[in-house]
C-alpha positions in Angstrom: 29.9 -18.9 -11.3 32.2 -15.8 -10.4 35.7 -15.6 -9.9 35.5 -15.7 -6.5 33.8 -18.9 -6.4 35.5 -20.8 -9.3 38.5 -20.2 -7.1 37.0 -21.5 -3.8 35.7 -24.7 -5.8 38.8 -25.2 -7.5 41.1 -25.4 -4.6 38.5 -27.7 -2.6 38.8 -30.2 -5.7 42.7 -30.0 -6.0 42.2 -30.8 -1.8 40.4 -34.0 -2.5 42.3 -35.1 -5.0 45.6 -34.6 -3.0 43.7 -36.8 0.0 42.1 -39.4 -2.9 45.6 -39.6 -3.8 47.4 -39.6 -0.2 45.1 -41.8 1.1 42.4 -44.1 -1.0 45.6 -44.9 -3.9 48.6 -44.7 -2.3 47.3 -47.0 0.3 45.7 -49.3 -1.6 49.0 -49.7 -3.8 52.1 -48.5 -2.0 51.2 -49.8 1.3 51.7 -53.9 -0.2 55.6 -54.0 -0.6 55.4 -53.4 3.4 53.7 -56.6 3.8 55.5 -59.0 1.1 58.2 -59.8 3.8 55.4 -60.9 6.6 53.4 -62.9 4.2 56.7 -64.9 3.3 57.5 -65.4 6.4 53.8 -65.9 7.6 52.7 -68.5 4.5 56.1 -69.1 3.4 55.6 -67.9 0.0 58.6 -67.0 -2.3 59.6 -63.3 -3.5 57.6 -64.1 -7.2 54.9 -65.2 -5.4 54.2 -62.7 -2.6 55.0 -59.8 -5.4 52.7 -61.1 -7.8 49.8 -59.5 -5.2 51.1 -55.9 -6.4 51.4 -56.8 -10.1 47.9 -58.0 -10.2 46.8 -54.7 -8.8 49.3 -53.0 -11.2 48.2 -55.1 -14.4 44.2 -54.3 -13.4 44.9 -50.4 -13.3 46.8 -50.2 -16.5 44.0 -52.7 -17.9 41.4 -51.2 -17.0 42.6 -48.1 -17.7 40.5 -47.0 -21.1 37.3 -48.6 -19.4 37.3 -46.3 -16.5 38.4 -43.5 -18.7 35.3 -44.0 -20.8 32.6 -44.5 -17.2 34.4 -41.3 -16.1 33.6 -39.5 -19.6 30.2 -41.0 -19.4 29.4 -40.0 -15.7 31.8 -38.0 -13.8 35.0 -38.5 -12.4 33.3 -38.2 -8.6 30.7 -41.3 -9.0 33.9 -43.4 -10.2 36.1 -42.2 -7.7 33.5 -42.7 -4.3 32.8 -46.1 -5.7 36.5 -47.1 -6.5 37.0 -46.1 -2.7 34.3 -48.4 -1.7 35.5 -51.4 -3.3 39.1 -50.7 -2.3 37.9 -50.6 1.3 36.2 -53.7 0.8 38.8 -55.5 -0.8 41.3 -54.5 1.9 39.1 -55.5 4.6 39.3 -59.2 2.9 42.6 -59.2 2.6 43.1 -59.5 6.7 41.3 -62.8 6.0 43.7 -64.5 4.1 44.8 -68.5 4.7 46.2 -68.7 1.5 47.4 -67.9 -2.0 44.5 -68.3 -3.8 42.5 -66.2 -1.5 45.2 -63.7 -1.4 45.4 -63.1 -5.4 41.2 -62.7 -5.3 41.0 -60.4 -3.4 44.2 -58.9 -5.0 42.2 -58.7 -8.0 39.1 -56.8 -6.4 41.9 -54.4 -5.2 43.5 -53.5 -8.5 39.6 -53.2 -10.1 39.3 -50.6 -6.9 42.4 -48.8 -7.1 42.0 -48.8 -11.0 39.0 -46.6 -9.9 41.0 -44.2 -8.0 44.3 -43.9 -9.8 45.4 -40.9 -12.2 42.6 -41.3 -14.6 39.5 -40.2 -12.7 41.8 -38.0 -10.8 43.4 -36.4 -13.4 40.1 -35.6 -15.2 38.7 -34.4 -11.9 41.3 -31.9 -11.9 42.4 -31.2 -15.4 40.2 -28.2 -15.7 41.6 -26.6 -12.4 45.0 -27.1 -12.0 48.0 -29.5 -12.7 47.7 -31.8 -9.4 50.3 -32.2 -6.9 50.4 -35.6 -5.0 51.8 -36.8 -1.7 52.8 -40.7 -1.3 55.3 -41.2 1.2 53.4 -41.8 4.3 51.7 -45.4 3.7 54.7 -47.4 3.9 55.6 -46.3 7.6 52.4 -46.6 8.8 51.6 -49.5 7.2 54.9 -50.9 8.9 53.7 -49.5 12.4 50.3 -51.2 12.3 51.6 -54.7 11.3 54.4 -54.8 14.6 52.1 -52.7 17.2 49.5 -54.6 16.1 49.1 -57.6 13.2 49.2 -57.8 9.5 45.7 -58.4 9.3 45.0 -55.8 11.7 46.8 -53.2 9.1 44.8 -54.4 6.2 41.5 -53.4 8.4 42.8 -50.2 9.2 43.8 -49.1 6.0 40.5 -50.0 4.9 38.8 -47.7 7.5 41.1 -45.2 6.6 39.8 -45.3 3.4 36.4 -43.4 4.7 38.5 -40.2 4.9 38.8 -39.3 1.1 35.2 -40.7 0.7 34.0 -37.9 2.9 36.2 -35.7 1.6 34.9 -36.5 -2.2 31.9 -36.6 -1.4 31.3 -32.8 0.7 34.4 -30.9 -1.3 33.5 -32.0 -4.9 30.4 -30.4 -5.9 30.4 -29.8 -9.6 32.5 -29.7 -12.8 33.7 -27.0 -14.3 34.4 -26.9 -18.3 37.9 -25.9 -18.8 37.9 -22.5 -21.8 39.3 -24.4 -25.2 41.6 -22.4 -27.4 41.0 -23.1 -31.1 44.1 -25.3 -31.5 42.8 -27.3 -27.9 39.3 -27.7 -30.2 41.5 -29.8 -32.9 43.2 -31.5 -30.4 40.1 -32.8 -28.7 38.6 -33.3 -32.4 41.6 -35.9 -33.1 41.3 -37.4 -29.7 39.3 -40.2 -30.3 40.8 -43.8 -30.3 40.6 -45.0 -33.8 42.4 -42.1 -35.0 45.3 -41.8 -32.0 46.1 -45.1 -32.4 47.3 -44.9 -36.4 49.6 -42.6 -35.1 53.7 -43.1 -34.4 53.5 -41.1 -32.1 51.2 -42.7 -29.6 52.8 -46.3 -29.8 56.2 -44.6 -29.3 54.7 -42.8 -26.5 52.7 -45.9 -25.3 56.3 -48.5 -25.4 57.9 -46.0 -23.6 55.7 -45.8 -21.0 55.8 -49.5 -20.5 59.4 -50.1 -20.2 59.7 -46.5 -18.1 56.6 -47.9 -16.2 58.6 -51.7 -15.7 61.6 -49.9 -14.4 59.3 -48.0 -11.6 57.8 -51.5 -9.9 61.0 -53.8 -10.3 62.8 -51.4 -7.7 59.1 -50.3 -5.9 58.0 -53.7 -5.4 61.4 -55.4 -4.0 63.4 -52.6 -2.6 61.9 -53.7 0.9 62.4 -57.6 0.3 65.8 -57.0 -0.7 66.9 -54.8 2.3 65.4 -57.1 4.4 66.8 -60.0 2.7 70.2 -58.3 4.0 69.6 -58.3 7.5 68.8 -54.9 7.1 65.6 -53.8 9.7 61.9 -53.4 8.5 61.9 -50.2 9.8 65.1 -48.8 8.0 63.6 -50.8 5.1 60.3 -48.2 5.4 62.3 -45.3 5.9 63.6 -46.3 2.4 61.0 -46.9 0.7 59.3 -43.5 1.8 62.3 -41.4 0.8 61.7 -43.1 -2.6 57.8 -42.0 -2.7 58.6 -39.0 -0.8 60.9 -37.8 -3.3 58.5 -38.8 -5.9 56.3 -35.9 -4.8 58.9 -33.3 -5.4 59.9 -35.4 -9.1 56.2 -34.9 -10.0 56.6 -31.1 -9.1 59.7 -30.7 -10.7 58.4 -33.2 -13.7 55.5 -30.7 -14.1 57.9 -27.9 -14.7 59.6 -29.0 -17.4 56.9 -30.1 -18.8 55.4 -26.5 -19.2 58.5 -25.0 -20.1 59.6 -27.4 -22.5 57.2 -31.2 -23.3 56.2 -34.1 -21.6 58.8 -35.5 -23.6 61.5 -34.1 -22.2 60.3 -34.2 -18.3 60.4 -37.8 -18.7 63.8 -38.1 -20.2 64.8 -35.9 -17.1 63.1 -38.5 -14.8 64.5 -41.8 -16.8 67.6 -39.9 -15.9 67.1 -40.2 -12.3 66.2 -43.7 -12.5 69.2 -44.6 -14.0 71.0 -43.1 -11.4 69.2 -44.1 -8.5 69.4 -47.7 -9.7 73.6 -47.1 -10.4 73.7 -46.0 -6.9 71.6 -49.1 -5.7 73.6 -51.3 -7.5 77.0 -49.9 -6.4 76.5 -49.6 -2.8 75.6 -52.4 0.0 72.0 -52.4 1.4 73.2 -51.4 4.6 75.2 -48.5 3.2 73.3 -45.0 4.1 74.2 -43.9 0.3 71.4 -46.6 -0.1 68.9 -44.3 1.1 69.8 -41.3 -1.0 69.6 -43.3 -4.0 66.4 -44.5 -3.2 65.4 -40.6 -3.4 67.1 -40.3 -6.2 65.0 -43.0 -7.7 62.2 -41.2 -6.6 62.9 -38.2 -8.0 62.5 -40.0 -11.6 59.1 -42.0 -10.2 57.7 -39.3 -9.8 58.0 -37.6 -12.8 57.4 -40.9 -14.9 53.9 -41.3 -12.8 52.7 -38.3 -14.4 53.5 -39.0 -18.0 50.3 -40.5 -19.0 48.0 -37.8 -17.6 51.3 -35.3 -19.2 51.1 -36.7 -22.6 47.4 -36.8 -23.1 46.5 -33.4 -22.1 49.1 -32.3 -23.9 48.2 -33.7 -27.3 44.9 -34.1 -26.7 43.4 -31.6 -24.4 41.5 -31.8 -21.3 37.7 -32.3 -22.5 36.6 -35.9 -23.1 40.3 -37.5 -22.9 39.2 -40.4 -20.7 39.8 -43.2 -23.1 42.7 -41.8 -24.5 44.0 -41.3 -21.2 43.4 -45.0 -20.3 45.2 -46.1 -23.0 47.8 -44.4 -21.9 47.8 -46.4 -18.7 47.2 -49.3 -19.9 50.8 -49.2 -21.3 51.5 -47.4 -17.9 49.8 -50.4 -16.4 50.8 -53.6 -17.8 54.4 -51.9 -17.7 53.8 -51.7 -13.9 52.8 -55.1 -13.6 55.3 -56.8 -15.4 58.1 -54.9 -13.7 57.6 -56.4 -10.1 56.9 -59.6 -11.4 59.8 -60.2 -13.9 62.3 -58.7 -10.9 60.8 -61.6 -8.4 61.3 -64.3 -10.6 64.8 -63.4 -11.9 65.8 -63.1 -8.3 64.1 -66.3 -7.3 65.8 -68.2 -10.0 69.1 -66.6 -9.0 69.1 -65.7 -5.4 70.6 -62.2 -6.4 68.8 -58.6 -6.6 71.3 -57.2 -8.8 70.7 -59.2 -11.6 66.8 -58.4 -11.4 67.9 -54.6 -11.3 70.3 -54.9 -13.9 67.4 -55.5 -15.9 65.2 -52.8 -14.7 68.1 -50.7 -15.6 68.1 -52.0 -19.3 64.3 -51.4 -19.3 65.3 -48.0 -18.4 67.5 -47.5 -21.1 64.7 -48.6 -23.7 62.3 -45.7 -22.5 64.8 -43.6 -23.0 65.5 -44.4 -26.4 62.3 -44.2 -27.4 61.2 -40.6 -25.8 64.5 -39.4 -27.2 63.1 -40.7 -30.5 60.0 -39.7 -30.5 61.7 -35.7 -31.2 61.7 -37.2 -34.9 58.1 -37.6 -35.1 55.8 -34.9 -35.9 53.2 -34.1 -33.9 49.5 -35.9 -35.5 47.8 -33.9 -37.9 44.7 -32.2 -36.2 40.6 -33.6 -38.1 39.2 -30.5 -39.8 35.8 -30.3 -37.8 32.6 -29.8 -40.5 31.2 -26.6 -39.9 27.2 -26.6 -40.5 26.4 -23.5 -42.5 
């Protein structure tokens, strides 16, 4: 393939990963926190309950993490990725069916097996040999607001699942083939070391992997509830949105920014640049009232750290690893990333649901916070694993 055309192909992938992203996972993920106030209200469900929708969803990707990584190894990240969108669609399209819990955490589950199949793993491996991706997030929560007071909350679910046929199309005409990314000697060591039974009996990757999980907790105990608990203040769904989209809008210029430091420096110090911002974004949160506009600029703030903590799995692995045949080692990655995710929304519904206060519920996302920190700052003392000499046939 020429120049010329490598180019072309390269920026029509990086186009359908940027709409996979916009669209098929923010969507399926980002879009929930919008409805957790109508489904209380609706069914009458407590804060724990109505959040434990998005930590199923959470708890699948990070779970599932190493198994897509290895289908996407063994087929290609495009097959994963349209069928990820179908069953997301589907899933979505259940959810405006609802009558109860039980049928809400189903089809919760068929969600997170969905959106597992069109998160940062397939995407990342889609793109790894083109360029570093660039993601946009903010615009499912205002939309998703709009649909459920013009219309219904069951008639958002069904339009967010029709929306869903736009990255499909888009996957489907823009991504035609794969293109091996040129490996430098010391990138053919790294991808010699990256399989699983040797990463794992390394320091390195459980430091890496804890870290992720209590950076990853911080991210959904705010994510998840920073909607319920404006609202829970008399604050307006709307202004509640607008919130929660300068948080995820912000994330897109934290993952840019994130990126950056990453190439100029490590992955390990982009992320103690975003736990940073967390903890500041969670100081101003806790310092101001929800109805205070310093809430808003906090909530960016926060962002700014999201954003470069969402890309630390896909950061870390290619790093360390490479970018040919990283898919399980990748996973494993988010399964920390995951179950981190999972737990965080949960843990922060049930501590306020015990004690009818957010700040206690962030005062704990904020110690979780201060974990990942410690670890990624201790993770400098560790040297980097030893590369497997590969046998060379004579």
């Amino acid at each position: 393939m020429s120049n010329q055309r490598q180019t072309v192909a390269g920026w029509q992938v990086l186009t359908a990963s940027f709409t996979i992203l916009m669209v098929a996972f923010s969507f399926a993920l980002f879009s929930l926190p919008i409805f957790y106030p109508f489904l209380r209200k609706t069914y009458g469900w407590n804060a724990a309950q109505a959040s434990a929708g998005g930590s199923i969803v959470l708890l699948l990707i990070g779970v599932l993490g190493p198994f897509i990584g290895r289908l996407t190894d063994r087929f290609s990240a495009k097959k994963v990725l349209l069928t990820g969108m179908c069953v997301s669609a589907v899933s979505l399209a259940l959810l405006s069916t609802i009558a109860g819990l039980t049928q809400y955490y189903v089809f919760c589950v068929l969600l997170g097996v969905g959106t597992a199949a069109v998160s940062l793993v397939p995407t990342s491996m889609l793109i790894a040999p083109w360029f570093s991706t660039k993601r946009g997030l903010a615009v499912a929560p205002n939309l998703t607001r709009k649909l459920i007071e013009q219309f219904s909350m069951s008639y958002a679910f069904v339009a967010l699942a029709a929306l869903l046929a736009i990255p499909f199309v888009v996957t489907l005409v823009l991504v035609r083939g794969t293109r091996v990314a040129p490996q430098s000697p010391a990138a053919t060591h790294r991808h010699t070391l990256a399989k699983a039974g040797d990463v794992i009996k390394t320091p390195m990757f459980w430091m890496f992997g804890f870290g992720l999980f209590f950076a990853a907790h911080t991210l959904t105990g705010i994510q998840q509830h920073l909607a319920l608990y404006m609202t829970g203040h008399r604050v307006t769904p709307t202004n509640a949105a607008f919130a929660l989209s300068m948080l995820l809008g912000a994330s897109a210029v934290g993952k840019i920014g994130g990126g950056a430091i990453a190439d100029k420096y490590s992955s390990r110090v982009s992320l103690l640049w975003s736990i940073a911002c967390l903890a500041l974004g969670i100081g101003g949160l806790l310092a101001v009232t929800p109805a205070s506009p310093v809430i808003y600029w906090s909530a960016a703030m926060f962002g700014l750290g999201y954003g470069g903590v969402f890309n630390a799995p896909p950061l870390i692995a290619f790093e360390h690893f490479g970018t040919e045949k990283v898919g399980t080692i990748l996973g494993l990655f988010m399964m920390f990333f995951g179950v981190g995710t999972s737990s965080g929304g949960l843990v922060a519904g049930m501590i306020f649901d015990r004690t009818h206060n957010y700040a206690n519920s962030f005062s704990v996302d904020l110690l979780s916070c201060g974990i990942a920190f410690l670890l990624f700052f201790a993770a400098a003392r560790l040297s980097a694993p030893r590369a497997v000499p590969v046998p060379v046939r004579a």
